[in-house]
N, CA and C atoms as an extended XYZ file, in Angstrom:
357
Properties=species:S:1:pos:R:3:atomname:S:1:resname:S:1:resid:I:1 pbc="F F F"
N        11.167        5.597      -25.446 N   UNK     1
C        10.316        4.430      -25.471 CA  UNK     1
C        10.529        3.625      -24.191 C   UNK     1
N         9.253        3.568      -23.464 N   UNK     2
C         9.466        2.537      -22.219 CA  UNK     2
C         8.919        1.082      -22.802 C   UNK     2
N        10.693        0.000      -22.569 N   UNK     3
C         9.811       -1.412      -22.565 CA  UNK     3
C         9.489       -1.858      -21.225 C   UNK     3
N         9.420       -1.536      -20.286 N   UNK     4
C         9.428       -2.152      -19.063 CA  UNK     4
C         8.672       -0.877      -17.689 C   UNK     4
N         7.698       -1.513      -16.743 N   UNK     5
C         7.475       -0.348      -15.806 CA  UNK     5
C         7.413       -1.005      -14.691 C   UNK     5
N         8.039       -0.664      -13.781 N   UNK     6
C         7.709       -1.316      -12.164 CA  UNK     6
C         7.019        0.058      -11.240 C   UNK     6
N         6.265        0.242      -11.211 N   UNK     7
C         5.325        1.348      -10.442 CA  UNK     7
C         4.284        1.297       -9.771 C   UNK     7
N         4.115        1.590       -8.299 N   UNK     8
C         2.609        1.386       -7.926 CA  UNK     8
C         2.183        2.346       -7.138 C   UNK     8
N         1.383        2.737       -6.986 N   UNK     9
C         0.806        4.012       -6.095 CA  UNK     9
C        -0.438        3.804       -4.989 C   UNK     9
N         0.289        4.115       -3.647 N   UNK    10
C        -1.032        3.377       -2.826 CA  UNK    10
C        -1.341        4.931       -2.209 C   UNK    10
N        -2.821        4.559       -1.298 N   UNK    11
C        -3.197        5.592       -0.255 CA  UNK    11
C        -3.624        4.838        0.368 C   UNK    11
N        -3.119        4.623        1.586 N   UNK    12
C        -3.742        4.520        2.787 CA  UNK    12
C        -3.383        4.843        4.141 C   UNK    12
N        -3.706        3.946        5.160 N   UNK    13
C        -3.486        4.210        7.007 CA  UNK    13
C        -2.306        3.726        7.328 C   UNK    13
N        -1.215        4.449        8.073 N   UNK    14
C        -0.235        3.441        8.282 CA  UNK    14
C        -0.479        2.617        9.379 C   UNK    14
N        -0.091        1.278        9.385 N   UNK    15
C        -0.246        0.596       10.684 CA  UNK    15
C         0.047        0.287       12.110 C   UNK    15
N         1.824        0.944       11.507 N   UNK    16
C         2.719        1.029       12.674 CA  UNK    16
C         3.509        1.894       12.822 C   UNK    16
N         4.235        2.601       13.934 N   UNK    17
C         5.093        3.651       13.645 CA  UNK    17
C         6.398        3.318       12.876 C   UNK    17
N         6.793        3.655       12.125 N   UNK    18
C         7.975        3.442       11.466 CA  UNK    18
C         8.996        3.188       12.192 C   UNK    18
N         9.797        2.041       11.986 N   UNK    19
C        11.340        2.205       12.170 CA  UNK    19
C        12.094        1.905       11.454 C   UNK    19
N        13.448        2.384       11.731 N   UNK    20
C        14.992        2.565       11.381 CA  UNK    20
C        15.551        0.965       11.471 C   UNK    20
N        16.201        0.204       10.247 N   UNK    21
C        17.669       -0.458       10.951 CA  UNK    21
C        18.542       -0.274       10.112 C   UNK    21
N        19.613       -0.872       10.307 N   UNK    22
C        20.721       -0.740        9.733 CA  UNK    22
C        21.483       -2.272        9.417 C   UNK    22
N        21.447       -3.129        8.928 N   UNK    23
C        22.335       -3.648        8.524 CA  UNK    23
C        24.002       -3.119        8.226 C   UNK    23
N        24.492       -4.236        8.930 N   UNK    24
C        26.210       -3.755        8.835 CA  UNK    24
C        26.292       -3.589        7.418 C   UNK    24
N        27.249       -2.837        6.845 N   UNK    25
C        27.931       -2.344        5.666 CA  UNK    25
C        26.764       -1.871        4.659 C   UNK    25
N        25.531       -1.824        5.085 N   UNK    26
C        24.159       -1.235        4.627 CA  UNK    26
C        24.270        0.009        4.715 C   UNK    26
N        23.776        0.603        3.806 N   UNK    27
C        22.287        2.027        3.967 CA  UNK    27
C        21.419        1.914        5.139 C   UNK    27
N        21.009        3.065        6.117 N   UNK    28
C        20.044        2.334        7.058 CA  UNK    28
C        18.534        2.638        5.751 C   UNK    28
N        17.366        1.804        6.353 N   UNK    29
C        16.103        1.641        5.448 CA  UNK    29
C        15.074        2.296        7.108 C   UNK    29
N        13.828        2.728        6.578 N   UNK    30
C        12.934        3.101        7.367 CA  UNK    30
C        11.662        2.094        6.525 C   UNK    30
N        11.100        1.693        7.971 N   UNK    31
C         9.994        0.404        7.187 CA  UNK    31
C         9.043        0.718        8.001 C   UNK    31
N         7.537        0.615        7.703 N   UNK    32
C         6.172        0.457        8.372 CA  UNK    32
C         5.295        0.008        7.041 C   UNK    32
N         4.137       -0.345        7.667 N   UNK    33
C         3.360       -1.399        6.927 CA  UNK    33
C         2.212       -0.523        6.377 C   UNK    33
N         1.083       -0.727        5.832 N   UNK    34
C         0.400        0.741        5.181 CA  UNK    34
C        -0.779       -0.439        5.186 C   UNK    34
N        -2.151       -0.070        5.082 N   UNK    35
C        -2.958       -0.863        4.969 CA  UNK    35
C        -3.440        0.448        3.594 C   UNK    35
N        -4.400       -0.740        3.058 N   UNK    36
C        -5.162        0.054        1.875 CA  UNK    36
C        -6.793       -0.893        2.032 C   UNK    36
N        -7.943        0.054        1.720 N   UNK    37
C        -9.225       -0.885        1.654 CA  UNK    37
C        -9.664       -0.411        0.369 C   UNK    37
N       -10.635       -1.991       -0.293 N   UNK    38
C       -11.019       -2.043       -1.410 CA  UNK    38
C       -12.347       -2.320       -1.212 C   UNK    38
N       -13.746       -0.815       -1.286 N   UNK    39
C       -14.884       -1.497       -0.835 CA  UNK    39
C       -15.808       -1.791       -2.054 C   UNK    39
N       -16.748       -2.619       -2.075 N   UNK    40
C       -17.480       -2.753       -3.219 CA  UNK    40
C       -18.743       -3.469       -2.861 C   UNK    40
N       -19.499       -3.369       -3.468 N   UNK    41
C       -22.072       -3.387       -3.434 CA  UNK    41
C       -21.393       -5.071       -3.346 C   UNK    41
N       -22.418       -5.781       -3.368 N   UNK    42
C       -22.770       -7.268       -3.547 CA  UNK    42
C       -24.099       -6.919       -4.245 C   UNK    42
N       -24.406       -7.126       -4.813 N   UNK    43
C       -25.970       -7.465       -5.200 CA  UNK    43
C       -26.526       -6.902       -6.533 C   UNK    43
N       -27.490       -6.440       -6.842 N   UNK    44
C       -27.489       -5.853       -8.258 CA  UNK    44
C       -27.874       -4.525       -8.315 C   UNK    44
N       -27.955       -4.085       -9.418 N   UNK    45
C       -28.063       -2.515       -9.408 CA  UNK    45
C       -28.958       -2.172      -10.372 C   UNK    45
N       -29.434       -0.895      -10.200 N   UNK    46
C       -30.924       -0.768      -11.497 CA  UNK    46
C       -29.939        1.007      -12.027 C   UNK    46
N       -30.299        1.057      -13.125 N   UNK    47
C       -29.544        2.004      -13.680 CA  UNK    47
C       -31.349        2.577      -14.242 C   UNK    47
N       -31.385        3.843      -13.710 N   UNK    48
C       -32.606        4.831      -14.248 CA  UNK    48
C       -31.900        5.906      -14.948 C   UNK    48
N       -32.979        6.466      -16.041 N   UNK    49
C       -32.965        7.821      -16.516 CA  UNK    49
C       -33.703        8.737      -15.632 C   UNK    49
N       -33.024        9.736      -15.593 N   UNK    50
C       -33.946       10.926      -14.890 CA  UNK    50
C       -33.804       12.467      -15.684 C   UNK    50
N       -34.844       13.243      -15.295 N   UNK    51
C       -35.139       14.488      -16.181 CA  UNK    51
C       -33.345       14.820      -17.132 C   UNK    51
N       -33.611       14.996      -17.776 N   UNK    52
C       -32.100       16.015      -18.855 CA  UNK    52
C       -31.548       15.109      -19.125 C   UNK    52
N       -31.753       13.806      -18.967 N   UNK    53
C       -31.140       12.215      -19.479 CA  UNK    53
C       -29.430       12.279      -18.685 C   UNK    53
N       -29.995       12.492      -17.374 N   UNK    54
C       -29.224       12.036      -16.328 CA  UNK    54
C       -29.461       10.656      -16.230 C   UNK    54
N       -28.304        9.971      -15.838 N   UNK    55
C       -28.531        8.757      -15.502 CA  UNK    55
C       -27.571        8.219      -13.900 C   UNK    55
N       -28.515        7.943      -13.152 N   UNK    56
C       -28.388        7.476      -11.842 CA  UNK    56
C       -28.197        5.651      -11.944 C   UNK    56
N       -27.106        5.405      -11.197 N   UNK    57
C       -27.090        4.564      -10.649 CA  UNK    57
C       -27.383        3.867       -9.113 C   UNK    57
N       -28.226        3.149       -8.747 N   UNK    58
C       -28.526        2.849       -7.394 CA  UNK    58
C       -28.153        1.203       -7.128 C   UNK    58
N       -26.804        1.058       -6.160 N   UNK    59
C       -26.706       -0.047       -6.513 CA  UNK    59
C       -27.500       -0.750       -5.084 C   UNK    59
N       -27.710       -2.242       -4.849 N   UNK    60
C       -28.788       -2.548       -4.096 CA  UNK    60
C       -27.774       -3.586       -3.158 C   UNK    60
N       -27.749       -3.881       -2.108 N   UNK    61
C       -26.709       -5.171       -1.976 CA  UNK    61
C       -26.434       -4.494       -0.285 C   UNK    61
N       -25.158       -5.201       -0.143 N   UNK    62
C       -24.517       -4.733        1.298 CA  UNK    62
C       -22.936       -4.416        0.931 C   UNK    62
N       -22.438       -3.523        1.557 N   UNK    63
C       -21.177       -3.027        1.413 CA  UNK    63
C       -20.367       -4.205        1.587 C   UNK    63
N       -19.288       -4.557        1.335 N   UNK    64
C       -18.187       -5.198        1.136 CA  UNK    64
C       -16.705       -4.513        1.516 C   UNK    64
N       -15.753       -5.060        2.343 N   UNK    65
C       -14.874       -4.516        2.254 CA  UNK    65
C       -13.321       -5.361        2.053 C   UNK    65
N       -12.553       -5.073        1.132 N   UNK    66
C       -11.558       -5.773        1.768 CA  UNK    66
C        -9.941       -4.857        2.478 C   UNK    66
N        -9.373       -4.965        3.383 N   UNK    67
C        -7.779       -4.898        3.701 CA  UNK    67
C        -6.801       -5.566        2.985 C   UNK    67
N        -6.062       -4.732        2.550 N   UNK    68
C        -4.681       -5.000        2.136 CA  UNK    68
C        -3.725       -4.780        2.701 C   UNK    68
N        -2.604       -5.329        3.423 N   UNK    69
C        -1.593       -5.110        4.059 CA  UNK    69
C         0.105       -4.952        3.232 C   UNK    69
N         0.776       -3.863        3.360 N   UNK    70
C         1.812       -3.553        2.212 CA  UNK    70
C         3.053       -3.138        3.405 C   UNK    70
N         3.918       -3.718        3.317 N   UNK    71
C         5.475       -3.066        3.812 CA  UNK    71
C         5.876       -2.543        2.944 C   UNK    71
N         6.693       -0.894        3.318 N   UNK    72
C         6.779       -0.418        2.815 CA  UNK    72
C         8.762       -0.246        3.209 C   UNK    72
N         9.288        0.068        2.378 N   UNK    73
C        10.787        0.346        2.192 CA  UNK    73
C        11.215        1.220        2.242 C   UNK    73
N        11.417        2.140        2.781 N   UNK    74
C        11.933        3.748        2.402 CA  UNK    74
C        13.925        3.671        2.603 C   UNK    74
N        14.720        3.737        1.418 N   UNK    75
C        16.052        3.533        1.359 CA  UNK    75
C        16.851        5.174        1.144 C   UNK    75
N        15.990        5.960        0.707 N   UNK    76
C        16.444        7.361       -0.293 CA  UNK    76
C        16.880        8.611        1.224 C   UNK    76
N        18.110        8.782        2.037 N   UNK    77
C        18.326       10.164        2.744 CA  UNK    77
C        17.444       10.623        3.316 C   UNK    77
N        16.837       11.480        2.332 N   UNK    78
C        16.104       12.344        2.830 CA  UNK    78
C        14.844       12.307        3.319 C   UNK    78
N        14.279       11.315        2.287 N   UNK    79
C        12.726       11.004        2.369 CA  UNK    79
C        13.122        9.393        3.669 C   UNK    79
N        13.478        9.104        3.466 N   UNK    80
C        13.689        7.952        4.763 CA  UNK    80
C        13.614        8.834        6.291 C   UNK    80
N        14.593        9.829        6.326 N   UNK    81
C        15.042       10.477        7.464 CA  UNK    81
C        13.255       10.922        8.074 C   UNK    81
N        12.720       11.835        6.882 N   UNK    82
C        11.608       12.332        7.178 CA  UNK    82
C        10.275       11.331        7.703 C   UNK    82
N        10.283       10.054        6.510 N   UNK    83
C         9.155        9.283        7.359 CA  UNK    83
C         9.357        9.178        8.634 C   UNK    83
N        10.888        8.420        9.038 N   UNK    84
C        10.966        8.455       10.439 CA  UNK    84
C        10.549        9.227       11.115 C   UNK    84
N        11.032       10.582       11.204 N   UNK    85
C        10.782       11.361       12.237 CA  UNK    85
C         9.084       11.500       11.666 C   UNK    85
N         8.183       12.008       10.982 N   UNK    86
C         6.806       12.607       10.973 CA  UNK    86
C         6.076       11.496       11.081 C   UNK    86
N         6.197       10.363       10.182 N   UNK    87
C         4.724        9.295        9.756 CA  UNK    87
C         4.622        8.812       11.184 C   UNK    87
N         3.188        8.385       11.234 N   UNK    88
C         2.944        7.888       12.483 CA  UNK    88
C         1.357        7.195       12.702 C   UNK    88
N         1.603        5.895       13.495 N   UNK    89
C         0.604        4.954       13.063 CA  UNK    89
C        -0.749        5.830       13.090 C   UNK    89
N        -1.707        5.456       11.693 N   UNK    90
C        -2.840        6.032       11.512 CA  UNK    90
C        -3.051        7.203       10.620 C   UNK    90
N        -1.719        7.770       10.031 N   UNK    91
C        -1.701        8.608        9.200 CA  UNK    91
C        -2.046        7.714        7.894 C   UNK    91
N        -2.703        8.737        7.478 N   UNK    92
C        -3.274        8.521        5.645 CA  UNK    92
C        -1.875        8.814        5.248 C   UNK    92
N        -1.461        8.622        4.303 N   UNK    93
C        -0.516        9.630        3.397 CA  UNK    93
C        -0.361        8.343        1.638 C   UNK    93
N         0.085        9.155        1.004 N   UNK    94
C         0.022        8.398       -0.496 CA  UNK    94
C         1.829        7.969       -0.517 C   UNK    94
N         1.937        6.639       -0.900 N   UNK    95
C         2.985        5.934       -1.240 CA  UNK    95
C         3.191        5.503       -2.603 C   UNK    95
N         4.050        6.094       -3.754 N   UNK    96
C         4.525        5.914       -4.406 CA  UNK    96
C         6.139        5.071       -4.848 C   UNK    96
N         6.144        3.863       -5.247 N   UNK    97
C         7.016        3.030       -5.658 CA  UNK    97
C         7.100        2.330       -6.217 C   UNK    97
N         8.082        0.782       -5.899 N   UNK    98
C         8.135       -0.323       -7.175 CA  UNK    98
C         7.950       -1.475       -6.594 C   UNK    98
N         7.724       -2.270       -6.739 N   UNK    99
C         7.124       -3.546       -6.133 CA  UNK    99
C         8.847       -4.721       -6.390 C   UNK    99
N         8.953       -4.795       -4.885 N   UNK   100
C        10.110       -5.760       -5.014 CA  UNK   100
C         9.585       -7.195       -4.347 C   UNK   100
N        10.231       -8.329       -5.205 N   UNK   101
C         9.947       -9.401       -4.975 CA  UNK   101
C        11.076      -10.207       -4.354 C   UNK   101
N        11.146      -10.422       -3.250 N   UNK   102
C        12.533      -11.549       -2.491 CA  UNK   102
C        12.621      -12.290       -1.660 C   UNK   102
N        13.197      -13.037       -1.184 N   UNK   103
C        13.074      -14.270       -0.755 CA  UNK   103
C        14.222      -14.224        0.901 C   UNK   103
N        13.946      -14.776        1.679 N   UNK   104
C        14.900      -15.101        3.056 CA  UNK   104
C        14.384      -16.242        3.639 C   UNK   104
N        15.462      -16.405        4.497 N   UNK   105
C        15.326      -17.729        5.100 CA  UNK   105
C        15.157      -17.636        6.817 C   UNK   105
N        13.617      -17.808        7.205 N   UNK   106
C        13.460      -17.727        8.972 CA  UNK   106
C        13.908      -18.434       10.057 C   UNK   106
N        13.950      -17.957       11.486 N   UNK   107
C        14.676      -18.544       11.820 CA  UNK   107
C        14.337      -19.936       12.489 C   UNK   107
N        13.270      -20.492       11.565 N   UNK   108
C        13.353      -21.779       11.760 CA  UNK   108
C        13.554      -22.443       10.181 C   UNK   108
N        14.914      -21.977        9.807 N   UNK   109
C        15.220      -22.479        8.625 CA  UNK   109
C        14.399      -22.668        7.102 C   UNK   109
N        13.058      -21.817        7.295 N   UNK   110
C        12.510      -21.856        6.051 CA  UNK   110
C        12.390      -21.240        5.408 C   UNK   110
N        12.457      -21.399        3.843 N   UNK   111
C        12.353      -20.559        3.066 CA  UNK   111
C        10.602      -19.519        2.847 C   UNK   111
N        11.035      -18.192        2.780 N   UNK   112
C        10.225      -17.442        2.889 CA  UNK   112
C         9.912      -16.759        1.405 C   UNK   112
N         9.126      -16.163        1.485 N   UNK   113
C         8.777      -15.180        0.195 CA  UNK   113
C         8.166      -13.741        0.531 C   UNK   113
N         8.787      -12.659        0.302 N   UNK   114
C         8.188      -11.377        0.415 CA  UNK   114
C         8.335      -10.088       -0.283 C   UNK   114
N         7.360       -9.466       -0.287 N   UNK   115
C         6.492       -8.966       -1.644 CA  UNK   115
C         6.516       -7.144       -0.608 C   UNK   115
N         7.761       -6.083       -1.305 N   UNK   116
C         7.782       -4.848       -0.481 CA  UNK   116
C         7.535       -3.545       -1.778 C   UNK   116
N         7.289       -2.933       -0.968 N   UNK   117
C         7.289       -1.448       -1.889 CA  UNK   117
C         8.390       -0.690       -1.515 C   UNK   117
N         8.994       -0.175       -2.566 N   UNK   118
C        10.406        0.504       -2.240 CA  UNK   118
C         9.927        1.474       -2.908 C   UNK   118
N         9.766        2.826       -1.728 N   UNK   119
C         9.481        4.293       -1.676 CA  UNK   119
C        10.935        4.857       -2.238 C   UNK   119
């Protein structure tokens, strides 16, 4: 029985070439940013029957698009080692993970908020 799921699954472009750091007494992490687009009609749509009671949709409007921008975390050996060396800005590829929520402080002393996917 699952009470709880943290999971999300993206596809998209990466934005930047990946890199490596390391924090002292850390794991090193491999990070790049992934964009994803969400397109969708504006306007209205007429839904017809056609011969064999097919039904077509034609929607009427102008395309819409939006960007999503996602950092991505890669912490795991093997699969870290590999983004590094292969992914590379503009590759498609599918990202599977968990959505982490945390907080730091910049270096003009303010508190921040940021929202990562840990591959």
């Amino acid at each position: 029985l699952v009470s709880a799921m943290n999971r999300v699954q993206l596809l998209g472009r990466v934005g930047q070439d990946p890199i490596m750091r390391q924090v002292e007494g850390k794991n090193p992490v491999t990070i790049f940013s992934l964009a994803t687009n969400e397109m969708w009609r504006t306007g209205d749509s007429e839904v017809g029957q056609g011969g064999d009671s097919v039904i077509s949709v034609h929607t009427l409007g102008d395309i819409s698009q939006k960007t999503t921008w996602h950092r991505i975390s890669v912490f795991r050996p093997g699969l870290r080692d590999v983004t590094y060396q292969y992914v590379r800005k503009g590759s498609r590829i599918f990202v599977e993970g968990k959505i982490d929520y945390g907080e730091y402080i910049d270096k003009n002393n303010v508190r921040r908020q940021a929202t990562t996917i840990i591959a």
